[in-house]
ChimeraX commands (.cxc) that place a marker at each C-alpha (Angstrom):
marker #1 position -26.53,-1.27,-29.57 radius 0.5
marker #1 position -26.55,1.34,-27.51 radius 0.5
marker #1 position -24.03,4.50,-27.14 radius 0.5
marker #1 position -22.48,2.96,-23.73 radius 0.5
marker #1 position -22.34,-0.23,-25.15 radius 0.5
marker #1 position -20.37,0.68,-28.20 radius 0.5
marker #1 position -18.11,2.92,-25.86 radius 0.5
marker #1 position -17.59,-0.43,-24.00 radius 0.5
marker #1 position -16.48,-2.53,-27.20 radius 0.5
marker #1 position -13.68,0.37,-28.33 radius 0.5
marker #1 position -12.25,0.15,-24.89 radius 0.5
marker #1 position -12.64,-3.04,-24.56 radius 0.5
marker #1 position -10.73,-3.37,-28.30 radius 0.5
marker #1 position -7.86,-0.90,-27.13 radius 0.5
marker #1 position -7.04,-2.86,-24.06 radius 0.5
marker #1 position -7.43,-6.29,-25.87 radius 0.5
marker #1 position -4.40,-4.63,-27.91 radius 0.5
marker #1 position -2.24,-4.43,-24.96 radius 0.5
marker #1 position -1.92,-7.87,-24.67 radius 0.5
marker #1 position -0.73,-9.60,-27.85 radius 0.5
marker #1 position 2.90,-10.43,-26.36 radius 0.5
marker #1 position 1.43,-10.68,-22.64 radius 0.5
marker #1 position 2.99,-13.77,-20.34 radius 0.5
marker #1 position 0.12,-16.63,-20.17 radius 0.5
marker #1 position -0.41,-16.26,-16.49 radius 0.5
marker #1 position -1.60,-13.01,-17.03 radius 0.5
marker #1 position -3.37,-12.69,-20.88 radius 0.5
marker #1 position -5.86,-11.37,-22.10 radius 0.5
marker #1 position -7.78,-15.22,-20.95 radius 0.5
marker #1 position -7.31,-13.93,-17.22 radius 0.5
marker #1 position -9.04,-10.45,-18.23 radius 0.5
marker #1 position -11.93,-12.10,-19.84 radius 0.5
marker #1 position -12.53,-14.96,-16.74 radius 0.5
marker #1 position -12.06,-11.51,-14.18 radius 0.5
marker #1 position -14.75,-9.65,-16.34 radius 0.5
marker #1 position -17.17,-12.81,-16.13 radius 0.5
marker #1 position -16.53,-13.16,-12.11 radius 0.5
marker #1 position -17.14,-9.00,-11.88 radius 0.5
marker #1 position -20.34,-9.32,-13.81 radius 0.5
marker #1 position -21.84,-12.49,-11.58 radius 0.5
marker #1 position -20.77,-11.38,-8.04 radius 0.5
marker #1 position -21.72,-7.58,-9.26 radius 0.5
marker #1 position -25.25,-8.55,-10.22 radius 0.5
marker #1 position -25.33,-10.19,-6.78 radius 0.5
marker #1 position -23.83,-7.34,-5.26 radius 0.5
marker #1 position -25.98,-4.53,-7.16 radius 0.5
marker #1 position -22.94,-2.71,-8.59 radius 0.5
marker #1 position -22.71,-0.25,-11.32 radius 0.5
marker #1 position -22.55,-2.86,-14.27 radius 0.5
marker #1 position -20.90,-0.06,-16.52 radius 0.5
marker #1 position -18.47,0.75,-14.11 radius 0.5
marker #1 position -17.59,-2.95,-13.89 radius 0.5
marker #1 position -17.28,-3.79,-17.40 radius 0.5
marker #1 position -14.78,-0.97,-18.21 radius 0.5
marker #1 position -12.98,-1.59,-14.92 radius 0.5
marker #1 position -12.51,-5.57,-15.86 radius 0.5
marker #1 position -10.97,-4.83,-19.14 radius 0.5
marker #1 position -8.95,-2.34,-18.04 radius 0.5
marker #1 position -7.69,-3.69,-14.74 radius 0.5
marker #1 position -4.18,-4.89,-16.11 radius 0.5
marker #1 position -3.08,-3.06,-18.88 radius 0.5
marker #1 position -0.33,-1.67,-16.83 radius 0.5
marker #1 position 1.16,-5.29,-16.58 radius 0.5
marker #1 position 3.64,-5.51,-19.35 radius 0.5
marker #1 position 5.97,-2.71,-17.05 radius 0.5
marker #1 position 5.73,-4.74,-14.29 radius 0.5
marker #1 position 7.00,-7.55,-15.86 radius 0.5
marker #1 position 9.57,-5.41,-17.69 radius 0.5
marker #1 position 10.47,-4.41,-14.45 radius 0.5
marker #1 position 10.69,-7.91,-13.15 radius 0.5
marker #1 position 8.09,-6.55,-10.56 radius 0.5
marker #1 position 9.34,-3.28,-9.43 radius 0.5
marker #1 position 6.83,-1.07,-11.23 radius 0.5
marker #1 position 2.95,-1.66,-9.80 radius 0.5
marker #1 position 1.02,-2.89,-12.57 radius 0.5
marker #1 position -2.20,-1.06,-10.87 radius 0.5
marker #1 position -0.68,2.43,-10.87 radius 0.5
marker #1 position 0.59,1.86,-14.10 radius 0.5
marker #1 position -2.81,0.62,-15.32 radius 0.5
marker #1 position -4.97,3.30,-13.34 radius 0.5
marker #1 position -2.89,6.21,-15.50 radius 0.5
marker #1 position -3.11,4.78,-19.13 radius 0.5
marker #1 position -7.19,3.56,-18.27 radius 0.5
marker #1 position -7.30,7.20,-17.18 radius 0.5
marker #1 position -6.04,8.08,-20.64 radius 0.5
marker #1 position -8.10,5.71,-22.74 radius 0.5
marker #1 position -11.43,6.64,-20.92 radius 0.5
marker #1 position -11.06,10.40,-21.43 radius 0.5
marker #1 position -10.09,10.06,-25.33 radius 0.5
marker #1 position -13.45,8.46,-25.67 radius 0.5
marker #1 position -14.94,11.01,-23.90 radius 0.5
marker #1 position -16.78,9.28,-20.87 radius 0.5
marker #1 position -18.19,11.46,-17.81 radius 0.5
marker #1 position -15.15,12.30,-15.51 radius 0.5
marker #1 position -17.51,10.72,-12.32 radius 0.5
marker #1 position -17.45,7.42,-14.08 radius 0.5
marker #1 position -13.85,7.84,-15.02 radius 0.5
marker #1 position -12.51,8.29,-11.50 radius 0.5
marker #1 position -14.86,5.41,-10.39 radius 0.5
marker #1 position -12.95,2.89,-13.05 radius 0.5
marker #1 position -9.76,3.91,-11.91 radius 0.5
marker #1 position -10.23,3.82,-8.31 radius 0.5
marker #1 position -11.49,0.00,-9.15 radius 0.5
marker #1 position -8.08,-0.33,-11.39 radius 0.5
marker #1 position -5.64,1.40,-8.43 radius 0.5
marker #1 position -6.97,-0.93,-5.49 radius 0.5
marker #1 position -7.26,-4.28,-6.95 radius 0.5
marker #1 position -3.53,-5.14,-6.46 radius 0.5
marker #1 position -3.26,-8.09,-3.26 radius 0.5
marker #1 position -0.14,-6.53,-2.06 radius 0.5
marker #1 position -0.93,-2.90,-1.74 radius 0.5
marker #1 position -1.84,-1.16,0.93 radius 0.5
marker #1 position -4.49,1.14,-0.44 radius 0.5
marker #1 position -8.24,-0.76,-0.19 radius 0.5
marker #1 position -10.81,-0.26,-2.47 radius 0.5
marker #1 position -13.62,1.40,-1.03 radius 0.5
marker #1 position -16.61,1.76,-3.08 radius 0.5
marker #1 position -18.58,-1.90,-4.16 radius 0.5
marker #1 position -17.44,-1.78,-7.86 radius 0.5
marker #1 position -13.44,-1.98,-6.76 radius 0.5
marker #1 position -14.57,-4.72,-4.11 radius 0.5
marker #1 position -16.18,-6.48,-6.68 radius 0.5
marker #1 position -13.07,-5.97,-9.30 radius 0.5
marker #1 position -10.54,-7.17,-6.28 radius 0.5
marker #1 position -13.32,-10.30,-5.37 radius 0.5
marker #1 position -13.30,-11.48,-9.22 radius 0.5
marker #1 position -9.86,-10.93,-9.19 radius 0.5
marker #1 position -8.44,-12.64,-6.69 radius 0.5
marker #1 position -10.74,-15.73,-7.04 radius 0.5
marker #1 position -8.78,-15.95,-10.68 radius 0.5
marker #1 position -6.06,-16.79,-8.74 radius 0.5
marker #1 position -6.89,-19.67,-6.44 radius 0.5
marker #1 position -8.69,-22.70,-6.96 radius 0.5
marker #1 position -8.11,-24.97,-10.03 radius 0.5
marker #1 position -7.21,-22.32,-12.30 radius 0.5
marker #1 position -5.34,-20.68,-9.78 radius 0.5
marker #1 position -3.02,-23.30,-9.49 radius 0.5
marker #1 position -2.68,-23.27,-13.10 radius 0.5
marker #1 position -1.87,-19.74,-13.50 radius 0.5
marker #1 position 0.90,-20.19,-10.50 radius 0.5
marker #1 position 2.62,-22.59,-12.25 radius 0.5
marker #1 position 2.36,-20.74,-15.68 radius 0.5
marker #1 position 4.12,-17.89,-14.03 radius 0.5
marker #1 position 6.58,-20.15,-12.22 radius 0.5
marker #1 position 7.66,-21.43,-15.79 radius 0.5
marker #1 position 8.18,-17.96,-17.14 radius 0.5
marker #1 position 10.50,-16.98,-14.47 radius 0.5
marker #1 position 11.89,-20.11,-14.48 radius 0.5
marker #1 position 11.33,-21.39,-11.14 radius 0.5
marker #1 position 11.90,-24.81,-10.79 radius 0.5
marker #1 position 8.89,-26.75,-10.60 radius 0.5
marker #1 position 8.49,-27.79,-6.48 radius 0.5
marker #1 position 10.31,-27.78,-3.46 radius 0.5
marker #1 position 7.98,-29.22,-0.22 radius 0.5
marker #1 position 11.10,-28.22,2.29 radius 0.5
marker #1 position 11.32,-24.31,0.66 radius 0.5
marker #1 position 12.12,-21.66,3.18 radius 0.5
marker #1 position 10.03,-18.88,2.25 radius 0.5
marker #1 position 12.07,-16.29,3.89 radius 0.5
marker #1 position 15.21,-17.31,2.27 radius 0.5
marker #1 position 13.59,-16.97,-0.96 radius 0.5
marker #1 position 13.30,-14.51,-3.62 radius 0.5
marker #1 position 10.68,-13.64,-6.09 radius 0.5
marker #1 position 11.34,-13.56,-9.83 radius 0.5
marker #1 position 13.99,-16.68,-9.29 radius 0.5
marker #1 position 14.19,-20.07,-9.66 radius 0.5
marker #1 position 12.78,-20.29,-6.27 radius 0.5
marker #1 position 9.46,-18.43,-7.15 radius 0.5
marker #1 position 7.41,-21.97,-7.51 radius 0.5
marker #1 position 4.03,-21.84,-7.07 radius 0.5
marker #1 position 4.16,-23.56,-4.08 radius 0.5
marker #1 position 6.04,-20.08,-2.59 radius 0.5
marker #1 position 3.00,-18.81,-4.10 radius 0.5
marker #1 position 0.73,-20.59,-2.25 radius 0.5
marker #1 position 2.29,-19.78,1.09 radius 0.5
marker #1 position 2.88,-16.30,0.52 radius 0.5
marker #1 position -0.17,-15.22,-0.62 radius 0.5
marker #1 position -2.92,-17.70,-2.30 radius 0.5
marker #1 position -3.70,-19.47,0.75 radius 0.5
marker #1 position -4.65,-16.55,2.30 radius 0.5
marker #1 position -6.59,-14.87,-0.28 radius 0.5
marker #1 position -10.16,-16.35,1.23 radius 0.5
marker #1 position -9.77,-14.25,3.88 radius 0.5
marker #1 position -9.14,-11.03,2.00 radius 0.5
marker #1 position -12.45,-11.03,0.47 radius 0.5
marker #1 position -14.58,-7.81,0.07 radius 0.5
marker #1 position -18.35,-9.25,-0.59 radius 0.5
marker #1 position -20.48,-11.84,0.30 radius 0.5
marker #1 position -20.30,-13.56,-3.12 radius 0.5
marker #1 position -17.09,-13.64,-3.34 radius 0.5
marker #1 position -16.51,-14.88,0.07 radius 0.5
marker #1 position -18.88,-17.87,-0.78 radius 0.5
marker #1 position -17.03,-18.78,-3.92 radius 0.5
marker #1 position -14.13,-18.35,-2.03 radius 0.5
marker #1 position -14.27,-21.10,0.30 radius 0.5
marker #1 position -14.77,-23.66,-2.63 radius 0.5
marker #1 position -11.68,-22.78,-4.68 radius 0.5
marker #1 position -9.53,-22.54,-1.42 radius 0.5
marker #1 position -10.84,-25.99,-0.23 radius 0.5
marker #1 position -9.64,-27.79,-3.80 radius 0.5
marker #1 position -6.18,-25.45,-3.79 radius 0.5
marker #1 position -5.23,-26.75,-0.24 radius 0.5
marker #1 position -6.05,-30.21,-0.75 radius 0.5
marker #1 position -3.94,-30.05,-4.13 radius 0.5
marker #1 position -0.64,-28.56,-2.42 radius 0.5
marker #1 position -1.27,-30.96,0.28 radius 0.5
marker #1 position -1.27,-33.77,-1.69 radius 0.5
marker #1 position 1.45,-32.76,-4.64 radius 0.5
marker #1 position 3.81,-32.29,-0.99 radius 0.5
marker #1 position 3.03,-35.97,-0.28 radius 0.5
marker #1 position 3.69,-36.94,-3.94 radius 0.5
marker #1 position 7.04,-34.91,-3.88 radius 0.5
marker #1 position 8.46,-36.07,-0.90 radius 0.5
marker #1 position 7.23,-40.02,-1.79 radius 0.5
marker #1 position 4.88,-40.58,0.81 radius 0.5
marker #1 position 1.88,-41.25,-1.53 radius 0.5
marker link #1:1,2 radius 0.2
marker link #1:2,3 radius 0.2
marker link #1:3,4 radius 0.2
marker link #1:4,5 radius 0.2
marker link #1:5,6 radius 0.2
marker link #1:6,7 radius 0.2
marker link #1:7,8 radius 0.2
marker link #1:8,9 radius 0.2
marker link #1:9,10 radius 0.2
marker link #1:10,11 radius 0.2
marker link #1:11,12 radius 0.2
marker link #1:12,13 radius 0.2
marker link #1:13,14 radius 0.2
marker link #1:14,15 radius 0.2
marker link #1:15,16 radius 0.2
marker link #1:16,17 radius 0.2
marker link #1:17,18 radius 0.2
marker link #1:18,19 radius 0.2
marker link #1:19,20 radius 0.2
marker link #1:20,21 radius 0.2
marker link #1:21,22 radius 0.2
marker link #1:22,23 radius 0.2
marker link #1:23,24 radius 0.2
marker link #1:24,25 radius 0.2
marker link #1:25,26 radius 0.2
marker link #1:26,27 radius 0.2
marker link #1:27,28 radius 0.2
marker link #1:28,29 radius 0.2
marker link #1:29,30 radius 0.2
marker link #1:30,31 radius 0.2
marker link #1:31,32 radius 0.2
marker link #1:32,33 radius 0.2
marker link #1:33,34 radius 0.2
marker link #1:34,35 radius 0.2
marker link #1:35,36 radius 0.2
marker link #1:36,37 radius 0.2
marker link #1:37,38 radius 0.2
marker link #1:38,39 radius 0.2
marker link #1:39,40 radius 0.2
marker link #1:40,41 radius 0.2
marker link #1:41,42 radius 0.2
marker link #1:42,43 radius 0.2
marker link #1:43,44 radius 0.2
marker link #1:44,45 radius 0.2
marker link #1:45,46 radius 0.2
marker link #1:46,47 radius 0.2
marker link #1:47,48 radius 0.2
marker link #1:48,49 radius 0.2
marker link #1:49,50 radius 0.2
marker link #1:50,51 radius 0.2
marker link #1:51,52 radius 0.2
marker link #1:52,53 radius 0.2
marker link #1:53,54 radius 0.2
marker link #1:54,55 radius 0.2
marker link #1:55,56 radius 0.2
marker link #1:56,57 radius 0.2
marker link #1:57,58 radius 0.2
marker link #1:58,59 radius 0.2
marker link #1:59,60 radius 0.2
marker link #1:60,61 radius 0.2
marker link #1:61,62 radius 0.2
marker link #1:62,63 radius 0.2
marker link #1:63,64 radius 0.2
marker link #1:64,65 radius 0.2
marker link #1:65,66 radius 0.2
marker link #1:66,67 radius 0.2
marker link #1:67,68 radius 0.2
marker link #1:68,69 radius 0.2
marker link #1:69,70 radius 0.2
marker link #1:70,71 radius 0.2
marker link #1:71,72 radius 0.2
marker link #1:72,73 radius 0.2
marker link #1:73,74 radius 0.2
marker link #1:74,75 radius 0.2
marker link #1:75,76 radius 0.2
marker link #1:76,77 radius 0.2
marker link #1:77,78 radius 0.2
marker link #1:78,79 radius 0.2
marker link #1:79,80 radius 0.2
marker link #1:80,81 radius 0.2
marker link #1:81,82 radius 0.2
marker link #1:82,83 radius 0.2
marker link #1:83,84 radius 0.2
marker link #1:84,85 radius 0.2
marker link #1:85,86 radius 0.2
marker link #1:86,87 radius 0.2
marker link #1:87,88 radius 0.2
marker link #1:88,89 radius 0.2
marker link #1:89,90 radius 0.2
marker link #1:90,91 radius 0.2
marker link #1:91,92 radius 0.2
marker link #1:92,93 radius 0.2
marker link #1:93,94 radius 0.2
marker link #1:94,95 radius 0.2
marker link #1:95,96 radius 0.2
marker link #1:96,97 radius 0.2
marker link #1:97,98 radius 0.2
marker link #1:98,99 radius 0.2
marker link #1:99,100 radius 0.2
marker link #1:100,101 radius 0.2
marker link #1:101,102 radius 0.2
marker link #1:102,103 radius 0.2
marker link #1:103,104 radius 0.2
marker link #1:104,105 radius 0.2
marker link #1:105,106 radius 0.2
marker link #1:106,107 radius 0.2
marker link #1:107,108 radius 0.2
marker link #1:108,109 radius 0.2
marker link #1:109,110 radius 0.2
marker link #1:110,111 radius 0.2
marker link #1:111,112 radius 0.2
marker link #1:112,113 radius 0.2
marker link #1:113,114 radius 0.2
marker link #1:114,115 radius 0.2
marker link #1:115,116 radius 0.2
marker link #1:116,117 radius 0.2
marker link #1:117,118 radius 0.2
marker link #1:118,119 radius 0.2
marker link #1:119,120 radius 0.2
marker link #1:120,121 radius 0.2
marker link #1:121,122 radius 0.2
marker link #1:122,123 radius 0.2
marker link #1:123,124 radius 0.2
marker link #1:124,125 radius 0.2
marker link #1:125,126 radius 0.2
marker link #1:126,127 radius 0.2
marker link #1:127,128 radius 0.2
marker link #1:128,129 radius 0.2
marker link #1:129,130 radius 0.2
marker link #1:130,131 radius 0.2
marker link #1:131,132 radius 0.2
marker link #1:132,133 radius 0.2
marker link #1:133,134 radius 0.2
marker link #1:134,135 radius 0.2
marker link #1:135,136 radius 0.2
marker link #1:136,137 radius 0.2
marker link #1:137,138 radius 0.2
marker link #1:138,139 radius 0.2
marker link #1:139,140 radius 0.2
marker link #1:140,141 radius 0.2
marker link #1:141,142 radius 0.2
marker link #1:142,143 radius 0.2
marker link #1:143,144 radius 0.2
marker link #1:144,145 radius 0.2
marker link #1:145,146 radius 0.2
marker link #1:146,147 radius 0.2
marker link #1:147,148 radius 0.2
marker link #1:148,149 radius 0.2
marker link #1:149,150 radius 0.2
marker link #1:150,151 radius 0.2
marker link #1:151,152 radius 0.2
marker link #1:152,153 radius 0.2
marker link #1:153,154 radius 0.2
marker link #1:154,155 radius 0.2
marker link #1:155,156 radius 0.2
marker link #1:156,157 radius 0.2
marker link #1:157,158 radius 0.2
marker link #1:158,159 radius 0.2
marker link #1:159,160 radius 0.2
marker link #1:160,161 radius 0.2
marker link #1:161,162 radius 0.2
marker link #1:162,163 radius 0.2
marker link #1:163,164 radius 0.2
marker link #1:164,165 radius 0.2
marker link #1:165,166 radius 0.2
marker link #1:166,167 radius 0.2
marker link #1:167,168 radius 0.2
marker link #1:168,169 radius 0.2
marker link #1:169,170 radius 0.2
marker link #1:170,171 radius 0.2
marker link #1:171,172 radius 0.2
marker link #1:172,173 radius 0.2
marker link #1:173,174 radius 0.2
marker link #1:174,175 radius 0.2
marker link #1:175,176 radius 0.2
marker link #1:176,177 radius 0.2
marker link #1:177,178 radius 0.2
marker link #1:178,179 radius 0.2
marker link #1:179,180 radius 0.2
marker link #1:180,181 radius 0.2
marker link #1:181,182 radius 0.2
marker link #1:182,183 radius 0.2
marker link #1:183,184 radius 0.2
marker link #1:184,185 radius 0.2
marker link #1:185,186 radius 0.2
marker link #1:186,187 radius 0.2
marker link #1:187,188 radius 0.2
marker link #1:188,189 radius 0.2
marker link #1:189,190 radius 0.2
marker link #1:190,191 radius 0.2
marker link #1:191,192 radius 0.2
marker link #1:192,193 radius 0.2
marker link #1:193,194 radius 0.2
marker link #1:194,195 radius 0.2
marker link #1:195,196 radius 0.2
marker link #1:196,197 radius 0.2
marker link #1:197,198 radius 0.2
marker link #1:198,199 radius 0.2
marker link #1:199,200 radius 0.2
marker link #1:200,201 radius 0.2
marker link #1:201,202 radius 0.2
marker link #1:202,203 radius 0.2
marker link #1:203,204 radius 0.2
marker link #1:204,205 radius 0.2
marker link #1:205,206 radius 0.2
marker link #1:206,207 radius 0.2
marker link #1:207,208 radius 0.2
marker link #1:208,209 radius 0.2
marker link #1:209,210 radius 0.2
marker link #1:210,211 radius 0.2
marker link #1:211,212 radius 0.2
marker link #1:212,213 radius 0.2
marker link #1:213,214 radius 0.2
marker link #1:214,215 radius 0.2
marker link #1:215,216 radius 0.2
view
């Protein structure tokens, strides 16, 4: 094993760490699927496979304050300063350090800063496609539960809605933000599987509406 390589498993150790009292819709299961989707659209893409790995594992150790925080906090700031940390205690190059965490600060959905080099389009890409499709809807509903949202409402008023409340179902979920995630893509791969998990998400909510309201 190489000297990167065994870099790689310490980090990848320390952030595994982070997450032994984590909320299920966000464990350390999410960080390993994300790290699998980075590595197959970044070998499409020709990114910096190094870069990748490191960013994947470290992408949301920062999320235990947002949740503390009941969402106030931004688990990618938080994230980007301890990976910052971690990376220069094992002494990697500061190049390659400032690459992870600009991959770690611009994967959030709802921030406004956009990653800008293919290794954080990549990280968002793998990300994002974690949360949509059939294990997308899973995840929304595991987060629902830990809120305690109820679990559907087919008539909900988005705007008259809060997040972190019994309203926050992952059907608010859907129309706030999953649905639209195939068109917030970066690359080419992950625009492709895109369109596949979005297709089997929509038909889903469409369906559990009909369900719901006793129409099917």
């Amino acid at each position: 094993m190489n000297k990167t390589r065994d870099v790689f498993e310490v980090v990848r150790a320390e952030a595994r760490a982070r997450f032994d009292n984590a909320r299920g819709s966000h464990d350390w299961d999410h960080t390993e699927r994300v790290l699998r989707l980075c590595l197959r659209i970044g070998r499409k893409e020709e990114a910096d496979l190094t870069v990748l790995r490191l960013a994947a594992v470290l992408h949301d150790i920062g999320r235990a304050e947002e949740d503390r925080s009941n969402g106030r906090h931004c688990h990618a700031e938080a994230g980007a300063r301890e990976a910052r940390a971690i990376l220069k205690k094992h002494g990697l190059p500061e190049e390659t350090i400032a690459r992870v965490v600009h991959c770690i600060e611009t994967h959030r959905y709802r921030k406004a800063v956009r990653p800008e080099t293919i290794e954080a389009r990549v990280l968002f890409d793998a990300d994002k496609l974690d949360s949509i499709g059939a294990v997308g809807i899973g995840r929304a509903f595991l987060f629902a539960g830990e809120v305690g949202a109820r679990l559907h409402d087919p008539a909900i008023e988005v705007a008259k809605t809060e997040p972190y409340t019994r309203e926050d179902t992952a059907y608010r979920e859907f129309l706030i933000k999953l649905r639209r995630v195939k068109d917030r893509m970066t690359t080419a791969e992950g625009r492709r599987l895109a369109r596949g998990r979005h297709a089997f998400m929509t038909d889903y909510f469409r369906r559990l509406n009909k369900e719901a309201t006793g129409t099917l």
